[in-house]
C-alpha positions as CSV (number, residue, x, y, z in Angstrom):
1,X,0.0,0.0,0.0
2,X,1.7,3.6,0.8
3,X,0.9,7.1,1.7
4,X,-2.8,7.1,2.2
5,X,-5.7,5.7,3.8
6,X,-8.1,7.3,3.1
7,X,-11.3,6.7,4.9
8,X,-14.2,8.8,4.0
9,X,-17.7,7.8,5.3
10,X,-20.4,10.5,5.1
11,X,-17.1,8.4,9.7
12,X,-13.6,7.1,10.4
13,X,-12.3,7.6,14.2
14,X,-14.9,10.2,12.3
15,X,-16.0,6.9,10.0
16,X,-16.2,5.3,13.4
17,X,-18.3,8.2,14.8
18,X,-20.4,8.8,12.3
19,X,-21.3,5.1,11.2
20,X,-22.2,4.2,14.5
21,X,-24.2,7.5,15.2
22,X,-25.8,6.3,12.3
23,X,-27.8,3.1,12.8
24,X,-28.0,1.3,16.3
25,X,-29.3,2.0,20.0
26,X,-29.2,5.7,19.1
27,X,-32.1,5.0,16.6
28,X,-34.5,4.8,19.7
29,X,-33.4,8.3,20.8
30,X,-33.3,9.7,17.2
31,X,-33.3,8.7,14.2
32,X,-30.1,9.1,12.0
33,X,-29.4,8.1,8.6
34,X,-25.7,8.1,7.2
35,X,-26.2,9.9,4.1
36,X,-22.7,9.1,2.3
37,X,-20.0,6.6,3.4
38,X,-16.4,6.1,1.5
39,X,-13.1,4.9,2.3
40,X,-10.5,5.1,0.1
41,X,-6.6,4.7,0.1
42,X,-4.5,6.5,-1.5
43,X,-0.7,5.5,-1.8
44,X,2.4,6.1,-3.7
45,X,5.5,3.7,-4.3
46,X,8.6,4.3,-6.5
47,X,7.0,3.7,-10.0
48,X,3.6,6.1,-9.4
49,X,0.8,6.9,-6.9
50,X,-2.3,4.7,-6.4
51,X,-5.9,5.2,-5.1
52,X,-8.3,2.5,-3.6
53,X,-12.0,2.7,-1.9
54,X,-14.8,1.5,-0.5
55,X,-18.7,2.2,0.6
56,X,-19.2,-0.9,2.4
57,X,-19.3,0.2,5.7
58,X,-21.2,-0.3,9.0
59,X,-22.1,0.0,12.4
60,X,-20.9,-2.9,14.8
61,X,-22.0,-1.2,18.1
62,X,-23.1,2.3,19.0
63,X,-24.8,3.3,22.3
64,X,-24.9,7.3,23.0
65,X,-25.3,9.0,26.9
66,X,-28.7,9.3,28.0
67,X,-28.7,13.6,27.7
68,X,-27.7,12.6,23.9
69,X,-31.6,13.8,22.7
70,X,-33.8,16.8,21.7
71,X,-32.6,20.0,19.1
72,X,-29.5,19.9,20.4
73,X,-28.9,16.2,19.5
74,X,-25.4,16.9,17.5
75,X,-24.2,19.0,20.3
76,X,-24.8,16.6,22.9
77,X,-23.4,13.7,20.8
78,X,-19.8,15.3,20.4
79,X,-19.1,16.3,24.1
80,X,-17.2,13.7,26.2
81,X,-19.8,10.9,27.3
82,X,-21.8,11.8,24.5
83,X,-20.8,8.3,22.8
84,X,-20.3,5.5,25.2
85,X,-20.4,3.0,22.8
86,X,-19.5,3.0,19.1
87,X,-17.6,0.8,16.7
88,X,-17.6,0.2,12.7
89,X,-16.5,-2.2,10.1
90,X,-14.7,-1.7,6.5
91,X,-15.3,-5.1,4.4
92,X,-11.3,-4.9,3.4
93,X,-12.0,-6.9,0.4
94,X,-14.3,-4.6,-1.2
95,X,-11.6,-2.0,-1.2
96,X,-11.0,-1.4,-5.2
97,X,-8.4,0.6,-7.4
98,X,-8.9,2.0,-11.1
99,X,-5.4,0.5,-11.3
100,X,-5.2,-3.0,-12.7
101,X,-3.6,-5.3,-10.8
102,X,-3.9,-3.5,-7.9
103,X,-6.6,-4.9,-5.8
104,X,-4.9,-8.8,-5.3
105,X,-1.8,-7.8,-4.1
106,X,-3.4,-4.8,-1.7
107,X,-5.8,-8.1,-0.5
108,X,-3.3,-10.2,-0.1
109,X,-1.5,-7.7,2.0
110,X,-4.4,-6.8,4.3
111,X,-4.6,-10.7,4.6
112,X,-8.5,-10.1,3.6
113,X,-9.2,-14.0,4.2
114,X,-7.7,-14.1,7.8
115,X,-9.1,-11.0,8.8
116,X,-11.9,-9.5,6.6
117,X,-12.7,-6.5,8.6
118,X,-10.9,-3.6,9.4
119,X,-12.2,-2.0,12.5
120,X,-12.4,1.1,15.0
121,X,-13.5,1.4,18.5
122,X,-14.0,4.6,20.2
123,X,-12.2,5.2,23.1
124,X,-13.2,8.6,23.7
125,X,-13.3,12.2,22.6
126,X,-10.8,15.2,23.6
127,X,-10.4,18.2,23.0
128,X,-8.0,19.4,19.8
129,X,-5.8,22.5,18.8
130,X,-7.6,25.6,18.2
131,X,-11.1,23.8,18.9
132,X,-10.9,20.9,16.9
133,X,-12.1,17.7,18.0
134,X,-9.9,14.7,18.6
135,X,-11.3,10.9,18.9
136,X,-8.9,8.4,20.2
137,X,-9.8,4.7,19.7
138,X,-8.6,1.2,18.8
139,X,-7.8,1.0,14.8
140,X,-7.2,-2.9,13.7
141,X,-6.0,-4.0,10.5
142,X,-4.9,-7.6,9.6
143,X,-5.7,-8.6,13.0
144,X,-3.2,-6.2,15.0
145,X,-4.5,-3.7,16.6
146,X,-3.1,0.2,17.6
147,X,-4.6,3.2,19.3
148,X,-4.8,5.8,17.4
149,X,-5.8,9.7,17.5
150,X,-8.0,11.2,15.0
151,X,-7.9,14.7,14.3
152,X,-11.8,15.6,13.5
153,X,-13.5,18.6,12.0
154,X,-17.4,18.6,12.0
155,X,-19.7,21.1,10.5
156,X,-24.0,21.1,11.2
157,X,-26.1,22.1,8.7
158,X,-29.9,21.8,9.6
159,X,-30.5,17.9,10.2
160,X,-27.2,17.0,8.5
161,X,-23.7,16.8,10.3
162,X,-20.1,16.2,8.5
163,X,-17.1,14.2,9.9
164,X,-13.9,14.7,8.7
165,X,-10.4,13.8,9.5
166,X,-7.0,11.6,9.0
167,X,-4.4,10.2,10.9
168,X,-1.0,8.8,9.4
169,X,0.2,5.3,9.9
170,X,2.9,3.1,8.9
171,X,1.6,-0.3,7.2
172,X,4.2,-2.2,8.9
173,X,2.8,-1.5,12.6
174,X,-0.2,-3.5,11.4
175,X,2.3,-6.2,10.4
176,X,1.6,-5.5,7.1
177,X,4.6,-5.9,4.2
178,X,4.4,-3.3,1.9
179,X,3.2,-4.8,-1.4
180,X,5.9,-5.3,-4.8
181,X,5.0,-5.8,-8.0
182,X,6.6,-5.9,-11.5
183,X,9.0,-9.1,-10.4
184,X,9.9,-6.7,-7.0
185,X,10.7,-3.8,-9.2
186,X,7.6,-1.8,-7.9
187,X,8.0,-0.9,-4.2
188,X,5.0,0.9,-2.0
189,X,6.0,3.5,0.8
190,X,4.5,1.7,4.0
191,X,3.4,5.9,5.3
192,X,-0.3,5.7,4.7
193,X,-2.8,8.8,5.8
194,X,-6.2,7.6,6.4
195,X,-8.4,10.5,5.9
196,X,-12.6,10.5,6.3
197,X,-15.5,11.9,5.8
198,X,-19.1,10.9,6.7
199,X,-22.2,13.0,6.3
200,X,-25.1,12.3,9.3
201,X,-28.4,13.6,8.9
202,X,-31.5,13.4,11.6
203,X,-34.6,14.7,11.5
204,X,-34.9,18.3,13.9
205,X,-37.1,18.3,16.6
């Protein structure tokens, strides 16, 4: 793989909030729809730069604190102890690139039949630089998991609510081996930047 992760879900630590916001015990306290989810990598290695994604992703767990309710739903949801519970999962296998050949050896990488599911657990929320948001959680890929901090930027408009953000990695903290190709002759850069975005609507009260 190489410089990027990109995970954009219309959530990441922001997929992971914003998935799990999206569809499970919050639904009782209101009702959320995720209106666009995507996660794409991109990468670069020593022959050219390469670009992979997916929509296929979903909510594991979510629970939210019991103030988490009325007009000030988003509000409430962001602060710490708004989420108590929330985890999503990225079907690693449906990760695609416009680049032929691509996909099998990124697969065989993420060892997709050992481990189909890349996941994140929130930990928590804290507060970022110059008001930005920060979610720490538990990222695992390939069966090894890291914590990780994501820096998050949200923006409300009426019923609708955007989460974006990235965090850098290196592939090989995953136990991942940077894929070859071309006989070895193609080499990947194991930096990858996972970067989301997930758009959240409910319906105002």
């Amino acid at each position: 793989m190489g410089r990027g992760f990109i995970v954009r879900a219309s959530l990441g630590a922001a997929l992971a909030l914003a998935g799990g916001l999206g569809t499970h015990a919050i639904a009782a306290v209101a009702p959320l729809a995720i209106d666009t989810a995507r996660v794409t990598i991109d990468g670069t290695s020593n022959v050219h730069e390469w670009t992979a994604s997916t929509t296929k992703v979903r909510v594991t767990r979510a629970q939210l604190g019991a103030a988490v309710a009325g007009s000030e739903f988003w509000e409430h949801a962001l602060k710490p102890g708004g989420v108590e519970t929330f985890e999503i999962a990225i079907a690693a296998a449906t990760l695609t690139s416009p680049k032929e050949g691509l996909d099998k050896n990124m697969h065989k990488a993420l060892k997709v039949e050992q481990h189909p599911d890349i996941t994140f657990r929130l930990l928590r929320f804290e507060a970022g630089q110059a008001g930005a948001l920060k979610g720490i959680g538990v990222l695992r890929i390939a069966g090894v998991e890291r914590e990780v901090a994501l820096n998050l930027k949200t923006q409300r408009t009426d019923a609708t609510l955007t989460v974006t953000g990235k965090v850098d990695l290196l592939m090989t903290d995953y136990g991942i081996t940077p894929p070859k190709a071309m006989l070895g002759m193609l080499k990947t850069d194991p930096k990858v930047t996972i970067t989301f975005e997930t758009v959240l609507s409910v319906p105002l009260t």
